[in-house]
C-alpha angles and dihedrals in degrees: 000000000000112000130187120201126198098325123191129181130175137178107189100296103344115102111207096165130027117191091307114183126182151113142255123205129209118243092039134096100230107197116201111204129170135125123296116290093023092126096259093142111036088049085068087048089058088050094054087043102245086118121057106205120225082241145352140062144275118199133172122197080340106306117122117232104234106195093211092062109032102142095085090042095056089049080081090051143101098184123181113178139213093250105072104173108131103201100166131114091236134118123248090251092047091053091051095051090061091075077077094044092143096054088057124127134168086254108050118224113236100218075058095054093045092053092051083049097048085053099048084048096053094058096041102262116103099114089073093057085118102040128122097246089210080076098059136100130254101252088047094054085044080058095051100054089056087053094049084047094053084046086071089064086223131200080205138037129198121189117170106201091337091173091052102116102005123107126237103274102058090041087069091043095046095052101033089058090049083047097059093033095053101053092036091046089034088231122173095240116195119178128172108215123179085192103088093190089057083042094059096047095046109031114101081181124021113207118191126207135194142156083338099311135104091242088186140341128188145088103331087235096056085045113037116090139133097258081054099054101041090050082050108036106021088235136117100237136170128221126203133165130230124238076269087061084244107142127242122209115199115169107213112244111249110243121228094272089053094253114128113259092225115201096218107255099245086057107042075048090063093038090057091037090055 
């Protein structure tokens, strides 16, 4: 379990964390969602151990994270952030087997190799194994980087926006397999999303964050809900549930004249059901 006490963080004026306290249990994908500028990440860098908070505490199975002292403490972590350029000369291959950058040695195990393959292969993407990284797009550096993450066999893994710049496809690839992993491995999976639709279907546990509170936690289908997402977000929104009970949030298009332009609610329900 990965708990947070009393946290506060500051920049200047800005407030980013305000005396936040909860858990994080193992087992379970945890989805942190809130406006721009809210603290998400840097609440994740707190948690790695790159921020030291003004106060509070970060512990982990009981064992307290001391910053002056965290190479012990990231051992423990898979982390993808937000900044995915790749400008090193350096294969694909090469880039994922850094996730096991203290096993390195000038002569490279094979059992080591095979396990940076298998992990390549279980998110599609094998065939680029050789490839400059320095060629690839966005969204498959941005895949890269999860399978380097996964390379680190983490009790906990951090990914800040990891569906930024991936298709659809492999939005649905990247976070079914954490999905699957987390709760197999019984990983503490926390993961910042700014979709609140991906949120709610993956999300074991939704936090929301806003001007340094936790303004709710829970199930995304006990919290969601448009009064939510108006307090959070400033925005009419609707909220609907799939034959699997997993909401849905559409915010309804303005019309010209700036009035929302609102789907009647029998019919936004079949289109979901269907």
């Amino acid at each position: 379990m990965l708990e947070i006490r009393d946290l506060s963080l500051a920049f200047d004026d800005l407030l980013l964390a305000d005396r936040l306290s909860f858990q994080l249990q193992a087992g379970k994908t945890h989805v942190i969602i809130g406006p721009n500028g809210t603290g998400k990440s840097s609440l994740l860098k707190v948690l790695f151990g790159d921020i030291r908070p003004q106060s509070g505490e970060v512990l982990f199975d009981g064992e307290r994270l001391d910053y002056r002292q965290t190479g012990h403490w990231r051992q423990r972590f898979g982390y993808m952030p937000q900044d995915i350029r790749l400008d090193i000369g350096l294969t694909v291959l090469e880039v994922v087997l850094l996730g096991q950058l203290d096993a390195l040695s000038l002569k490279l195990r094979d059992p080591l190799i095979e396990s940076a393959l298998r992990a390549l292969d279980r998110i599609g993407l094998l065939h680029l194994a050789h490839r400059d990284v320095r060629t690839l797009s966005g969204g498959q550096c941005q895949m890269i980087l999860f399978a380097q993450a996964l390379m680190r066999n983490p009790r906990i893994l951090m990914l800040d926006e990891p569906v930024s710049a991936l298709d659809l496809h492999f939005q649905q690839v990247l976070l079914d397999h954490l999905d699957q992993q987390t709760h197999r491995q019984n990983w503490v999976s926390v993961m910042v999303l700014h979709d609140l639709n991906l949120a709610a279907q993956y999300a074991d546990n939704l936090l929301v964050l806003k001007g340094g509170r936790l303004i709710a936690q829970g199930a995304p289908a006990a919290i969601l809900s448009p009064e939510l997402v108006h307090e959070v977000y400033g925005v009419s929104a609707e909220v609907a549930y799939d034959q699997q009970g997993v909401p849905f949030v559409r915010t309804p298009r303005r019309s010209r004249s700036g009035q929302s332009v609102a789907v009647p609610e029998t019919q936004a329900r079949s289109a979901l059901a269907g």
